[in-house]
Backbone bond lengths (Angstrom), bond angles and torsions (degrees), N, CA, C in turn:
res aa  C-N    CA-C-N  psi(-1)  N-CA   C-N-CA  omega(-1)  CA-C   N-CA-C  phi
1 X - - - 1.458 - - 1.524 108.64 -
2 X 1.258 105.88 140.41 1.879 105.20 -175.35 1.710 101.56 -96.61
3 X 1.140 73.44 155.03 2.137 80.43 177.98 1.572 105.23 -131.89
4 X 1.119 99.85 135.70 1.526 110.05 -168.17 2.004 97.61 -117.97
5 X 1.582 111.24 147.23 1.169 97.45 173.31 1.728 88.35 -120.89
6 X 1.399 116.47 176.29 1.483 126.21 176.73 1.402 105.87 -138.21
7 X 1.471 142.82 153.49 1.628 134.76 151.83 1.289 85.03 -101.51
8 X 1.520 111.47 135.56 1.341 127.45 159.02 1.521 127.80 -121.51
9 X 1.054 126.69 -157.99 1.260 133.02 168.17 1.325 121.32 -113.06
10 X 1.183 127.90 4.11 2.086 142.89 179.92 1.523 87.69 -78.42
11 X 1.538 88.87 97.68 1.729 108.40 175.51 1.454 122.50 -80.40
12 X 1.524 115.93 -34.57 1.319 142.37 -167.27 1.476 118.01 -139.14
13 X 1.274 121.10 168.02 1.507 146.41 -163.60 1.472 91.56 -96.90
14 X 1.601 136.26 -6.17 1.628 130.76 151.26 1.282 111.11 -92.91
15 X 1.308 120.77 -4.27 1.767 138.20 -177.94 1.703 93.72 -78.13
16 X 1.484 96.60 -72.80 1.488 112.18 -170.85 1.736 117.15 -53.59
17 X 0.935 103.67 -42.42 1.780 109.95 169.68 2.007 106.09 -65.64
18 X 1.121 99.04 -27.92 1.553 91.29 171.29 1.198 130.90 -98.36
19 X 1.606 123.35 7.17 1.388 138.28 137.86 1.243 132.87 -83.61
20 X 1.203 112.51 -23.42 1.742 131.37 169.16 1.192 99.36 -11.91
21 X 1.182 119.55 -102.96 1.580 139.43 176.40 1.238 114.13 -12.42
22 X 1.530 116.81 -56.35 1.328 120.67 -178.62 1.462 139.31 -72.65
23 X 1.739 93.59 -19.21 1.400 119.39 164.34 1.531 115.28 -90.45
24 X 1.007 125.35 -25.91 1.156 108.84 157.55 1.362 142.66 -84.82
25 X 1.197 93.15 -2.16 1.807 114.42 -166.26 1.777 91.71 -93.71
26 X 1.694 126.91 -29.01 1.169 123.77 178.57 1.526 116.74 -139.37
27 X 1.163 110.56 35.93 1.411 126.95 136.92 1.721 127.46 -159.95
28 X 1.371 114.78 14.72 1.376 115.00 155.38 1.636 102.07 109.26
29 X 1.277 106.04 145.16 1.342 105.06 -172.02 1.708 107.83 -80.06
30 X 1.407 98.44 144.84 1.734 92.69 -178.92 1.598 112.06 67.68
31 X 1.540 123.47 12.16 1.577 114.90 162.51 1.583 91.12 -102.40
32 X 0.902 141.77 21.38 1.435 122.60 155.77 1.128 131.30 -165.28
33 X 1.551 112.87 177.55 1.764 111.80 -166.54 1.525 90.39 -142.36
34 X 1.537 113.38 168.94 1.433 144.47 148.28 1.321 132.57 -84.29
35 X 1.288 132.28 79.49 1.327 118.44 173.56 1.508 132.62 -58.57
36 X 1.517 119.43 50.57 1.096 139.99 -166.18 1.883 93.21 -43.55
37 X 0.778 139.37 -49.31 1.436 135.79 -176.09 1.451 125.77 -54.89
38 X 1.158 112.28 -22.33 0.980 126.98 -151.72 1.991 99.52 -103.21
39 X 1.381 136.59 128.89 1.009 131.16 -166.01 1.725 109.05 -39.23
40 X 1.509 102.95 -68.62 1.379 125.91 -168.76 1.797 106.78 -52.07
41 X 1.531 118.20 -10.43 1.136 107.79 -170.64 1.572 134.38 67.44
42 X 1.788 101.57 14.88 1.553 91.12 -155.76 1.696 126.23 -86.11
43 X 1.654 95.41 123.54 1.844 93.31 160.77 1.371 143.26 -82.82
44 X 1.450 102.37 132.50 1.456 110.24 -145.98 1.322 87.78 -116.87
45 X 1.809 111.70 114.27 1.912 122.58 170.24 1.688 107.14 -102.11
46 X 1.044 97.73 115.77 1.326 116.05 156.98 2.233 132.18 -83.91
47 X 1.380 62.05 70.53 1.460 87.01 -165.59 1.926 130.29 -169.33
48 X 1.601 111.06 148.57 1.312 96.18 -163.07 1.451 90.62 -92.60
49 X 1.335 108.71 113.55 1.680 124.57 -174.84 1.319 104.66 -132.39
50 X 1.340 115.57 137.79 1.396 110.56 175.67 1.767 111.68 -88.39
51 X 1.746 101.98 120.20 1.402 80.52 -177.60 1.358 169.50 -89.09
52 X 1.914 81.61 20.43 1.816 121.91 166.64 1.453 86.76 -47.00
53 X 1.408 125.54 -59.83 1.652 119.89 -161.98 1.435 120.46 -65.40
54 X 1.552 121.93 -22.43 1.112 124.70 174.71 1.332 109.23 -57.68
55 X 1.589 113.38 -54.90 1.349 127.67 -144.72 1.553 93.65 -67.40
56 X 1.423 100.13 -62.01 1.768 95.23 -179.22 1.221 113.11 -81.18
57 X 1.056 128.23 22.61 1.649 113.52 147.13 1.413 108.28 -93.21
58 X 1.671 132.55 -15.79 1.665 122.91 -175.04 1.552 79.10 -88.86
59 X 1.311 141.74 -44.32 1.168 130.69 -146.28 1.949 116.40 -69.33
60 X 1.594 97.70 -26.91 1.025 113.15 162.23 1.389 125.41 -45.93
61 X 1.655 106.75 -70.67 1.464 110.46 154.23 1.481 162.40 -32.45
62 X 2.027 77.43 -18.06 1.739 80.64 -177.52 1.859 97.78 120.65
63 X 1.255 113.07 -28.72 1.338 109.71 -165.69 1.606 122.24 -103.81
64 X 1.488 134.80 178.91 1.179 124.26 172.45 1.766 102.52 -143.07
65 X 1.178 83.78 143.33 1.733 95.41 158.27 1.394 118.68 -141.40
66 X 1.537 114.00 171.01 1.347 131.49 -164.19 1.626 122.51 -133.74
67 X 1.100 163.25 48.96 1.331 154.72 -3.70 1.909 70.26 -169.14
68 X 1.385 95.94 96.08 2.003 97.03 149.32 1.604 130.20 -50.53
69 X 1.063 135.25 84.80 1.817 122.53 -171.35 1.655 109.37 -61.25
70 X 0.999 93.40 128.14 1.809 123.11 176.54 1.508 87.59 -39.42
């Protein structure tokens, strides 16, 4: 399974409920989390997702990410 990390902007646990949908709809329910604690914000998919699809699915929402290299 590939793991992808992202820095985003999902600041909060009202951030994260407002990507829900979008993260699961384009990388699977339960392949991922928010490390809201963490400065960088980073989301970490556990999953083989392409991550053109991530981006414009947060971007849809309102949000952005930036693809960490392994």
């Amino acid at each position: 399974m590939e793991t992808l990390k992202f820095k985003t902007n999902i600041k909060c646990a009202a951030c994260v409920a407002k990507v829900t949908s979008a993260l699961n709809e384009s990388a699977g329910e339960n392949k991922w989390a928010v490390d809201i604690q963490n400065p960088a914000k980073v989301l970490t998919i556990e999953s083989a997702v392409d991550p053109a699809t991530v981006k414009e699915a947060l971007e849809k929402v309102g949000y952005k990410a930036e693809e960490i290299p392994a």
